[in-house]
C-alpha positions, -999 to +999 in steps of 0.1 A: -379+033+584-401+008+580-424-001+615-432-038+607-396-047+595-382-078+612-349-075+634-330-109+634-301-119+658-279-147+645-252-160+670-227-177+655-225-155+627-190-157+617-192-194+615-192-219+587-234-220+586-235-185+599-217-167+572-241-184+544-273-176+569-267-137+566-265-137+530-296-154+528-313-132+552-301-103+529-321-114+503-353-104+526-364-070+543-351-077+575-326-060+601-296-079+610-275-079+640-247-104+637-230-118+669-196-140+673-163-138+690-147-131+660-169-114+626-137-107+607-147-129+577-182-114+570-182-087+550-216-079+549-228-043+559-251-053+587-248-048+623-219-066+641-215-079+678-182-091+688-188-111+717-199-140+734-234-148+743-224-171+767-220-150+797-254-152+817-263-121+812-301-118+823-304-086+805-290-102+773-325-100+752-321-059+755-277-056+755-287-074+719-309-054+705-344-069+712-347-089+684-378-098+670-361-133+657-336-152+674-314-177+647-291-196+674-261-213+654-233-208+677-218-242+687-184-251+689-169-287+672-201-297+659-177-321+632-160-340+659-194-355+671-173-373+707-160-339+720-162-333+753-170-295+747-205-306+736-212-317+769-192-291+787-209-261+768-247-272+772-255-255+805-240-221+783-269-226+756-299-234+782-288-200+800-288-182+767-318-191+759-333-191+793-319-156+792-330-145+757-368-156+765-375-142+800-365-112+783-388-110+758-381-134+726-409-138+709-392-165+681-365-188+690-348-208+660-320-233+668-298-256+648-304-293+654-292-321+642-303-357+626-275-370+647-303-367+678-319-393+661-294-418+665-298-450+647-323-448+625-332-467+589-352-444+566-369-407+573-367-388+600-397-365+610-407-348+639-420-376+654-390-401+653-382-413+681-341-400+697-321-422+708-283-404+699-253-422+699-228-396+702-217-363+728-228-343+701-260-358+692-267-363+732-261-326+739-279-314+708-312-340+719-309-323+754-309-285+745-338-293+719-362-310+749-350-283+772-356-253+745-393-266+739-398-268+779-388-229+781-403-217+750-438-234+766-429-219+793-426-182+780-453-189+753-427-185+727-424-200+691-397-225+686-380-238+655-357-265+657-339-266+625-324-300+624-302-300+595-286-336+578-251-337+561-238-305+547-210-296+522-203-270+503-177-244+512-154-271+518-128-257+532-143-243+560-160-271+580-141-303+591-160-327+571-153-352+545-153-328+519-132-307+534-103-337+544-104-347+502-096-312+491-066-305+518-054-345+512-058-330+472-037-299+477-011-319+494-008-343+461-021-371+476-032-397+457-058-421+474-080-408+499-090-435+527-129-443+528-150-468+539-174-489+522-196-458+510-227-476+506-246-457+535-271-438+519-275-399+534-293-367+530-269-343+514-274-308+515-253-274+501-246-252+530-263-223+509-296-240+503-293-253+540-291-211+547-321-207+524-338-224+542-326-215+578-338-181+570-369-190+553-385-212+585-370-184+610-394-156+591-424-172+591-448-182+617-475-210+600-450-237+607-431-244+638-417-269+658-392-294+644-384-286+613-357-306+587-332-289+569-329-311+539-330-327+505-353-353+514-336-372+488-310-404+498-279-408+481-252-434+485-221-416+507-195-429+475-217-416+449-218-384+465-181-382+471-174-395+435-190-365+422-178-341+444-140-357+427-152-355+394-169-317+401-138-303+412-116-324+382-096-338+412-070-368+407-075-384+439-091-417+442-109-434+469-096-466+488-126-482+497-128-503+529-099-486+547-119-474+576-155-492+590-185-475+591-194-455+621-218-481+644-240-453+643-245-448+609-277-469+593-277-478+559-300-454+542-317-423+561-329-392+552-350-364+566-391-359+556-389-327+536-426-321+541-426-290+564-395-268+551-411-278+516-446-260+526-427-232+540-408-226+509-441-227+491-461-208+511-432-177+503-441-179+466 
């Protein structure tokens, strides 16, 4: 057995990030423990935990296996950004990781979210300001300022991954993407939009898990860290293809819905850091 191979936790495993997340860390030397509620949809062969981290266990760092790595993903509803369960769960995730790093974590990486930005016209980096306009962005902004306090506090490394808009694997997130192919299935033959002319940072959920794992296993850069293109493009341009991709028939009705009052017209996250990461691996 290799001595100085790393042992990553991810929570959240069986989830829609999750799933892609271990098959990126199987591309590296690295043991895995997977933990959800449910791990019936990943087949990998790595270690499996069927339960719930959420329990305020103070002994949770050892009952998990000691891990040298920590990739927090578990969160529920993160598509339905006014949820109450985003507010209701956040004590749950400060324990956790309370828990995991008085026991020992050494590295601590968490999904974020541009949507703890806010408002916000043009790039994001780790030094915009947050001012979120949703339960979801409030809850994510909170457990980010509260993570950095306690990894401070335990002299722990923190990455806060804060990823942009994601698609790929469409049918298994509640996103746009995901609402075209069901309203495709059931024959439908315009799809209700709104203008389209916000410009975002789209992502693939595998390159997103590329990079997830590549900032978790490394130590040179910490911090907040985006998970992105870096690259704007127009919301109906992106959707458009995405039609055209999958040879769909449905067409957009533009203007049916306004755009969210918390959506700006063009932003995008600074790809500067997960860039140097990714070449510092070559």
């Amino acid at each position: 057995m290799n001595k100085n191979r790393k042992k990553v936790l991810v929570t959240g495993a069986g989830g829609y990030i999750g799933r892609h997340v271990i098959k990126a860390l199987l591309e590296y030397d690295c043991e895995i423990i997977a933990v959800d509620l449910k791990l019936d949809s990943l087949e990998e062969d790595v270690e499996k935990i069927e339960k719930s981290v959420f329990m305020d266990d103070t002994n949770i760092f050892e009952n998990l296996g000691a891990p040298d790595i920590c990739i927090h993903l578990a969160w529920r509803n993160g598509f339905i950004h006014n949820d109450d369960s985003h507010i209701i769960d956040l004590p749950l995730h400060y324990n956790f990781i309370k828990n995991m790093l008085a026991g020992g974590l050494q590295n601590l990486s968490v999904m974020g979210t541009m949507h703890e930005v806010g408002y916000w016209e043009g790039a994001i980096d780790e030094y915009t300001p947050t001012s979120p306009m949703s339960l979801y962005g409030i809850a994510k902004n909170t457990l980010r300022q509260a993570a950095e306090f306690l990894a401070n506090q335990f002299g722990a490394n923190l990455y806060w991954l804060r990823a942009f808009y994601i698609l790929g694997d469409d049918l298994k997130n509640n996103s746009i993407f995901s609402k075209i192919v069901q309203k495709e299935q059931e024959g439908e033959k315009l799809f209700p939009f709104t203008t389209g002319e916000n410009k975002y940072d789209f992502i693939m959920v595998d390159e997103l898990a590329k990079q997830i794992a590549a900032a978790s296993l490394q130590d040179k850069v910490i911090g907040i860290i985006n998970c992105c293109s870096g690259k704007p493009i127009s919301l109906a341009e992106r959707v458009e293809k995405f039609i055209e991709e999958n040879n769909f028939k449905i067409k957009l009705k533009y203007g049916a819905f306004p755009d969210r009052p918390y959506d700006s017209p063009a932003v995008w996250g600074n790809p500067s850091k997960i860039n140097q990461i990714l070449k510092n691996e070559k």
